[in-house]
C-alpha angles and dihedrals in degrees: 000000000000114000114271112241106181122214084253086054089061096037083054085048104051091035094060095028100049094047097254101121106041115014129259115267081215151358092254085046088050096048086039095058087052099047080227144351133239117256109169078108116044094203086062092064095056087038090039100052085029092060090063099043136098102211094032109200138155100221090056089062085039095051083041092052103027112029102022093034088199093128113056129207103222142155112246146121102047097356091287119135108244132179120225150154119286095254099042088050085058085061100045093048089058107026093039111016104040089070096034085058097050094056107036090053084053093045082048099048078053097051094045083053108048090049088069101229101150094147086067104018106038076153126031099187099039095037089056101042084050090055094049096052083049090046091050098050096050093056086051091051085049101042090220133347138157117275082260088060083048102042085051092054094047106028098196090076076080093068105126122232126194101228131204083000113216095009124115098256104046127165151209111204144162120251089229093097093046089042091058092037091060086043094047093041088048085049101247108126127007136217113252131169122359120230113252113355146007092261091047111111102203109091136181114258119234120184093250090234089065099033079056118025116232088011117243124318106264124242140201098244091229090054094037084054089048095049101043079044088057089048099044093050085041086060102023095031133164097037138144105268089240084062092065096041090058102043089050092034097218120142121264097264091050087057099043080052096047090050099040087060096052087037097209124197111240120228135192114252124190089247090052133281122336137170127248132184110264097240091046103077104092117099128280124225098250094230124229117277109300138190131183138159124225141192144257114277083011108168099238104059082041094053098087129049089205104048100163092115098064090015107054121171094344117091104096085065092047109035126063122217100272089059096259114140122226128204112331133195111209127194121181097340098315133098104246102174142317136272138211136195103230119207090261097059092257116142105228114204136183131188120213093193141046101248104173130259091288099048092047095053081049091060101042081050092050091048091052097058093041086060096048093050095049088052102165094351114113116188124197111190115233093233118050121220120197095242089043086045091050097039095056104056 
């Protein structure tokens, strides 16, 4: 019979692995517990590693990702922007973007062909890989600069595409984003600091071998997936195997390798079989009583693809319609209710649940503190979600 693992067993398990219920001694130890975090929306990276910190503060995840350069923006699993550590970068570039990289230049040859432009493509694939080479260099003679800055130095990232053709919301673009996300998925250049704050989304380019010097170790793909497999079951173990095929977004047979090689032992959850590492059965220390708010797109409540067992019956409050998660107030392991950040600074807070008198003065304590760390800041997430929408009025 395969080893029982209970739905408690794997609250005790996030809450002590991904820094909730006791604080991250630092900002490495807090991206380190998650595998990544999500970075589609710049605010969630600073909410995301404040949220398990003691001494929560923008300028340490700054001096992490941007001095010390020991934490890397980069596009990987399912073609979202995640943060993450140098070496598990490493991992992401090899195991996730390789392949994102092969079959986005090619969706992008056939785009620049279809759109009838041979006066300027006479020859989708060598005239993009020639403008990438240009773009690139340019970037190298500057040191960094903004894909304006780019798109001055190498005039072709102007090339107009029609995009999602005869649908509403139809669209007439320049190749340059799609240029620069090909050369930062294939690990050529690398996203540093944003201009303006911390919540802007348009950032200076750096060739990623001077952004960070040397560039990333190199891995064999099939190693680099059997190690990031061996992480992501260390933080999000014991899980179902199609858990951990849709968070990485490889094919089934990409996954079956990547496990065969980390030969996990598989459990019974309450939910149905999982898989958890060999040397990870033994029982957890359920922790005291714990609350925290996260943010929206936070990595634990997108870790899992089936997230019945900390989410409930809530997830048509907390979840848009794409599948991206919005504020979350988390007590014990489980999802509770949502949050918003209202104009005037008020944390605005919902629960969805009735969690007892204790629980509730954790969580008045918990927005309080929220409110009086985001100061001035206002914070809009990137994806609206109805209860966030509704909260912050």
């Amino acid at each position: 019979m395969p080893p029982k693992i209970s739905t408690d067993q794997r609250r005790a398990r996030l809450a002590v692995r991904h820094s909730l219920a006791a604080p991250a001694a630092t900002v490495a130890d807090a991206v380190a517990g998650v595998v990544a975090l999500h970075a589609t929306d710049p605010a969630t990276v600073h909410l995301s590693a404040c949220a398990r910190l003691a001494g929560p503060a923008v300028a340490s995840v700054e001096q992490a990702l941007y001095e010390d350069r020991t934490l890397l923006r980069l596009l990987g699993m399912r073609r979202t922007v995640f943060v993450t550590s140098l070496d598990t970068a490493a991992l992401v570039q090899a195991g996730c973007a390789a392949d994102i990289v092969v079959k986005q230049r090619k969706l992008l040859e056939q785009h620049l062909g279809q759109q009838g432009h041979p006066e300027n493509v006479p020859e989708p694939g060598k005239w993009l890989a020639d403008v990438e080479a240009s773009a690139e260099a340019a970037l190298r003679a500057r040191g960094s600069a903004t894909a304006q800055q780019l798109s001055e130095d190498e005039p072709r990232l102007r090339q107009q595409l029609l995009m999602a053709a005869g649908k509403p919301y139809e669209a007439i673009g320049n190749v340059t984003s799609r240029v620069l996300f090909l050369l930062a998925a294939g690990g050529r250049i690398a996203r540093g600091r944003p201009r303006g704050s911390w919540l802007s989304t348009q950032y200076v380019w750096h060739p990623l071998d001077e952004w960070v010097p040397g560039g990333l170790p190199e891995w064999e793909p099939d190693e680099a997936r059997a190690e990031l497999a061996r992480r992501w079951l260390r933080s999000y173990g014991p899980a179902p195997v199609t858990d951990l095929r849709w968070w990485t977004g490889w094919t089934a047979g990409q996954t079956k390798k990547a496990l065969a090689a980390v030969a996990p032992v598989e459990v019974d959850l309450d939910d149905g079989p999982g898989l958890a590492l060999v040397d990870d059965l033994g029982p957890v220390p359920s922790p005291a009583p714990w609350v925290a708010f996260l943010p929206a797109l936070d990595p634990t409540p997108m870790g899992w693809q089936e997230r019945d067992w900390f989410l409930g019956p809530h997830r048509a409050a907390l979840f848009d319609r794409s599948g991206n998660v919005g504020p979350t107030i988390w007590a014990s392991g489980r999802v509770v209710g949502g949050w918003a950040q209202r104009p005037s600074g008020e944390i605005a807070y919902r629960l969805l649940e009735d969690v007892g008198a204790e629980t509730r003065a954790m969580v008045e304590t918990e927005a309080e503190k929220c409110a009086g760390w985001f100061g001035e800041v206002r914070a809009v997430p990137r994806f609206r979600t109805p209860l966030e929408r509704e909260l912050s009025g």
